[in-house]
N, C-alpha and C positions, 0 to 999 in steps of 0.2 A: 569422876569419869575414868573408864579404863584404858590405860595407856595404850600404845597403839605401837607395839613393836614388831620387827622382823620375823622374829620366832613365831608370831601367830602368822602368818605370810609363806616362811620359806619350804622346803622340801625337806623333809627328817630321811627318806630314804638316798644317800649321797653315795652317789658310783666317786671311787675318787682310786686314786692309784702308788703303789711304796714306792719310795724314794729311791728304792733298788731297781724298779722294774725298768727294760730297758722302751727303748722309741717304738720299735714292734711291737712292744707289749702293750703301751698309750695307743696305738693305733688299733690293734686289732679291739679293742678295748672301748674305745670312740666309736667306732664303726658296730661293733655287736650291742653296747649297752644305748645307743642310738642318743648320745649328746655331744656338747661340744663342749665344756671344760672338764677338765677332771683335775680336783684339788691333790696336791703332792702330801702325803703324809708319812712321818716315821715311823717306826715300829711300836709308838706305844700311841699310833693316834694321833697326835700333835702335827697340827699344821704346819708345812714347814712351804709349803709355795704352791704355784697352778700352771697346766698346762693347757691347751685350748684347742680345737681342731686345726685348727689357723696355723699352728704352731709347727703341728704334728704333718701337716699338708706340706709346711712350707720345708720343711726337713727333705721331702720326697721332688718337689717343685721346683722349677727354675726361680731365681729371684723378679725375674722378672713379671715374675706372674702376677704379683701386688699393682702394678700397674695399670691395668686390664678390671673391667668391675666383670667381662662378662666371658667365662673360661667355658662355656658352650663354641664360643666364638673361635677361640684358640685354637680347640681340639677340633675344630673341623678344619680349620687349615695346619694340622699335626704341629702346631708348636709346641705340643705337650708329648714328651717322651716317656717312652716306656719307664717303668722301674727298674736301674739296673742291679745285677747280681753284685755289684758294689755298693750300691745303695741300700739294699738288705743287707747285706753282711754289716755296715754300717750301723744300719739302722738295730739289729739285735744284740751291738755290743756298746752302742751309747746309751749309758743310762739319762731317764728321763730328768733324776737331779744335773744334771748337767747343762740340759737347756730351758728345763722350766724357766716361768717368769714369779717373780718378786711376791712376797707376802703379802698378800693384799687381804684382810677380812675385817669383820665384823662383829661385835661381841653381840649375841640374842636379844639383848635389850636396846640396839640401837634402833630410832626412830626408819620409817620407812626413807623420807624424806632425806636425812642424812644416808643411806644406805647407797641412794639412788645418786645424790652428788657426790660420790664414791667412787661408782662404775663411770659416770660421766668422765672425771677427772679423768681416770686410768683406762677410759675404754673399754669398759667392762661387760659383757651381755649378762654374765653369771658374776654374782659375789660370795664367796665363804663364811658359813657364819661359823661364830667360837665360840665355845662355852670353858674359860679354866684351859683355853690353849689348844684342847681339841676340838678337832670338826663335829657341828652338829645338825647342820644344815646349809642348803643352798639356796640364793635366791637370786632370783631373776627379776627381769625388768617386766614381766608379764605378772608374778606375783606383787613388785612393785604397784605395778598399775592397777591392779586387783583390791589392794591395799587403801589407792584413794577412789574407787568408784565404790566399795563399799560406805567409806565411813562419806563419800558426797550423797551418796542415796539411802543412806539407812533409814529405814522407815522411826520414827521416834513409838516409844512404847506408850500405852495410854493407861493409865493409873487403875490399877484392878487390873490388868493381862498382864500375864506372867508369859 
C-alpha cells in the first residue's frame, strides 16, 4: 500500500521570506501574497524559523489586543491606534530574524498524522516542510484534513480498472 505522507498533501509553491528582510518587508509581504506564515529562510534556502500574521500584527498592535477574540469590537470604540511614524521607522529597521519564532518543520516523508500533532503542540495553523534542510513545502491544517477524508473515502479499485 502506498504510504501516505505530507509531501503528497502540502503546497510546493511556498511565499516564505530572508532572514535579512526587515518587519515591513513580512508585512507588506503577508498582506500582497494573501497568507499568514511565512517560513524564514537563508541565503542558500535552508530553513532557519517562521513568522505568522499574528506575529507581524502584534509588532504594529497594542498587547493588549490578544486579549479580546473580536478587534471589530475594539476599533469601533478606537482602542486601536493609528500606526505611528515610530512604529514604521521601527518596523523597516528590525529585521524579521529577530523576532521570528523557533524552527519548527517537517521532513516530506512525515505521516500526515504526526504533521498534525506538530501544529497542535506548537499551535500551528501552517507547518514547514523540509527536504535536506531546505524548504519544500507547506502544509496546512486544511491539506491535513484533506489528507484523511481522502484516504476515509477513497473509493477501492476493482480488479481489471486501471
Amino acid at each position: 500500500m502506498k504510504q501516505n505522507y505530507v509531501k503528497l498533501w502540502m503546497k510546493k509553491r511556498v511565499v516564505s521570506i530572508n532572514q535579512d528582510a526587515t518587519v515591513m518587508d513580512a508585512a507588506e509581504m503577508l498582506s500582497e501574497k494573501k497568507v499568514g506564515t511565512l517560513p524564514v529562510v537563508d541565503d542558500q534556502d535552508k530553513l532557519v524559523g517562521h513568522t505568522t500574521m499574528k506575529d507581524v500584527l502584534g509588532f504594529f498592535l497594542p498587547d493588549f489586543l490578544e486579549l479580546f477574540n473580536d478587534i471589530d469590537f475594539l476599533k469601533d470604540f478606537g482602542a486601536l491606534r493609528e500606526v505611528s511614524a515610530e512604529d514604521l521607522e521601527k518596523a523597516t529597521s528590525t529585521k524579521i530574524i529577530d523576532m521570528m519564532q523557533e524552527l519548527i518543520s517537517v521532513p516530506e516523508d512525515t505521516s500526515p498524522i504526526r504533521a498534525l500533532s506538530i501544529m497542535e503542540t506548537h499551535g500551528l495553523a501552517d507547518l514547514p516542510v523540509v527536504k535536506d534542510e531546505k524548504l519544500v513545502g507547506i502544509v496546512s491544517r486544511v491539506d491535513i484534513g484533506r489528507a484523511f477524508l481522502a484516504k476515509r473515502f477513497a473509493k477501492p479499485k476493482l480488479k481489471g480498472n486501471k
